[in-house]
C-alpha positions in Angstrom: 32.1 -26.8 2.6 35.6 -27.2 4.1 37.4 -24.4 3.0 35.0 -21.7 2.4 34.4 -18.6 3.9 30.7 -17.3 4.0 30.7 -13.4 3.6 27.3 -12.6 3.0 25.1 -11.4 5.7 23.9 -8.2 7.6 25.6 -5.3 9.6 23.7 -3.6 12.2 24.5 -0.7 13.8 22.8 1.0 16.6 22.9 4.2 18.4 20.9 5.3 21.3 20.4 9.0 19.1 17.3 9.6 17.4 17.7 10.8 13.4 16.1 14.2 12.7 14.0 12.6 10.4 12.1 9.1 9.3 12.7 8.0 5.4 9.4 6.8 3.6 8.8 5.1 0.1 6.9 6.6 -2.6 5.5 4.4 -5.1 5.3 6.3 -7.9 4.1 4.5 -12.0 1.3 2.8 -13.7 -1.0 1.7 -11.1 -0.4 -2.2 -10.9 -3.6 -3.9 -12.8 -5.2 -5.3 -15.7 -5.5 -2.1 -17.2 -2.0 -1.6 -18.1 -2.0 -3.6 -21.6 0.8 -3.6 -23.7 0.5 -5.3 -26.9 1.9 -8.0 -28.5 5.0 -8.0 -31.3 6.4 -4.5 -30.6 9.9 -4.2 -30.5 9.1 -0.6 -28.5 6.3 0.2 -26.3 6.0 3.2 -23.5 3.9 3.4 -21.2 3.6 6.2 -18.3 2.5 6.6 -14.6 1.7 9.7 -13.6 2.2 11.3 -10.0 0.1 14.0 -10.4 0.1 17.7 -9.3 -3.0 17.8 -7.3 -1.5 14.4 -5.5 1.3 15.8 -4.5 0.1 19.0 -3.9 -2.3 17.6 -1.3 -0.1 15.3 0.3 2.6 18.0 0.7 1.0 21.4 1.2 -0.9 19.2 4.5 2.2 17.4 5.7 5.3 19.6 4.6 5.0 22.4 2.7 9.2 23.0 2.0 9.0 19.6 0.4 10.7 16.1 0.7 14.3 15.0 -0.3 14.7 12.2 -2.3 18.4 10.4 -2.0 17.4 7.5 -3.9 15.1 5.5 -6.5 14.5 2.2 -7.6 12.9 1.6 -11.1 11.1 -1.8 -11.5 9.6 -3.3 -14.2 9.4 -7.4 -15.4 10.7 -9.7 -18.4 9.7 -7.1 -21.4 11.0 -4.0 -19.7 13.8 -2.5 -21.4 14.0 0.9 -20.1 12.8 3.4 -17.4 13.3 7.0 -16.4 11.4 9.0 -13.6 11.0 12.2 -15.0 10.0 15.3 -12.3 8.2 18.4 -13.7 8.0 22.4 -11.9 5.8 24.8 -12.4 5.2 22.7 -16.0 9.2 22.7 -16.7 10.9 19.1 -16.7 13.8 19.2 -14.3 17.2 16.9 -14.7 15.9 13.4 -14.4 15.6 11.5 -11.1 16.4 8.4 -12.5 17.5 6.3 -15.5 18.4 2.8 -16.7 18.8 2.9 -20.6 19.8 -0.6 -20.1 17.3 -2.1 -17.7 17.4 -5.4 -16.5 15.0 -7.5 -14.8 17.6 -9.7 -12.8 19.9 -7.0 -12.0 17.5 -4.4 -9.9 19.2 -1.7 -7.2 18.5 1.2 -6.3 19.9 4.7 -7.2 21.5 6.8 -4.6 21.5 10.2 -6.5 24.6 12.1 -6.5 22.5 15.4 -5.0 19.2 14.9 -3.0 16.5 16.5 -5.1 13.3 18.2 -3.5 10.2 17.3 -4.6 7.6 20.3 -3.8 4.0 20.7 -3.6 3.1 21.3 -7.0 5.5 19.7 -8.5 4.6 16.1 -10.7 6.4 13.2 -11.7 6.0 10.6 -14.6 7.5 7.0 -14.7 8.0 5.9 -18.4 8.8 2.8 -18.9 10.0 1.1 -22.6 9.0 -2.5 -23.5 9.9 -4.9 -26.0 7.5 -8.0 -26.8 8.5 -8.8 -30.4 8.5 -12.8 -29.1 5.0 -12.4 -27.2 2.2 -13.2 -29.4 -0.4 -12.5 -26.7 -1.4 -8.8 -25.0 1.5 -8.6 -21.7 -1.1 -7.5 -18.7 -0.2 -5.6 -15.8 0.1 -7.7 -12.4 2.3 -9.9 -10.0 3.8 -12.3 -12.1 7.0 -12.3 -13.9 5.6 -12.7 -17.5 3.1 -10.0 -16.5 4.3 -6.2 -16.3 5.0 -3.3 -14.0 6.2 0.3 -14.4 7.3 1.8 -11.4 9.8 4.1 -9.3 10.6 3.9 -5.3 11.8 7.0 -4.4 13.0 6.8 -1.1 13.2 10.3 0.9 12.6 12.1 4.1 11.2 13.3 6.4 8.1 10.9 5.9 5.0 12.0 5.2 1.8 10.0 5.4 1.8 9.2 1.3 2.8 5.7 -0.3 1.2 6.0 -3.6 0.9 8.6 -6.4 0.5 6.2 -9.4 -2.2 6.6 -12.3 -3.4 4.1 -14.7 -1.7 3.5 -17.9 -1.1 6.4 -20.4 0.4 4.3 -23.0 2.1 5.6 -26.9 
């Protein structure tokens, strides 16, 4: 179109210096699958994925026992989510919450870059809770793939990688 200037795009940049570290993704939630139900007509449903303490644990006290740094988190759920927070627990005691969207919407998703990194230790757990609303559904909302279907999950994105992509449980729902 005569006229118009196209802004959108990519920047690149390079450098011929290696980073310290490599970032990774953690998927962290309800493990994607028929078993997360959420029923029909309920103006508020939670569910919960749970990264557990033995996962993490594991994963960390083989790879890198002084932890990973998380600088950012994407929450994701479908059409009926309505709110999510990735809450991370010490030693049993909730810490300040890695991330929150009171207001979540499905066609405005981005991630989080936290204020402050936050370490996540061996040990340590961490629970996606996600709220749903399916007062207009009259049938059971499954979990899966599909936009009418549902997820619960947080992408924290950290470093240094470690060799872990999933802590995720199946559906703990209330």
């Amino acid at each position: 179109v005569e006229g118009l200037t196209d802004n959108s795009g990519l920047q690149l940049f390079y450098t011929p210096h290696i980073r310290n570290y490599d970032a990774g993704v953690l998927e962290t939630g309800v493990w994607v699958s028929l078993y997360h139900m959420i029923p029909p007509g309920m103006p508020s449903f939670h569910s919960e994925g749970h990264c557990t303490v033995e996962c993490l644990e594991e994963a960390l006290a083989n790879e890198k026992e002084s932890g990973i740094h998380v600088f950012a988190v994407l929450l994701h759920a479908h059409l009926a989510g309505e709110a999510i927070k990735t809450r991370h627990f010490r030693k049993g005691e909730e810490q300040k919450l890695l991330a929150y969207d009171s207001e979540f919407d499905f066609n405005f998703q981005e991630f989080q870059y936290l204020h402050d990194e936050r370490t996540i230790l061996p040990g340590d757990n961490l629970i996606t809770d996600c709220q749903y609303n399916t007062k207009g559904r009259t049938a059971v909302t499954w979990g899966g793939l599909s936009t009418r279907d549902e997820m619960c999950l947080s992408y924290l994105i950290y470093y240094p990688r470690i060799n872990l992509d999933r802590c995720e449980s199946t559906q703990i729902g209330r």
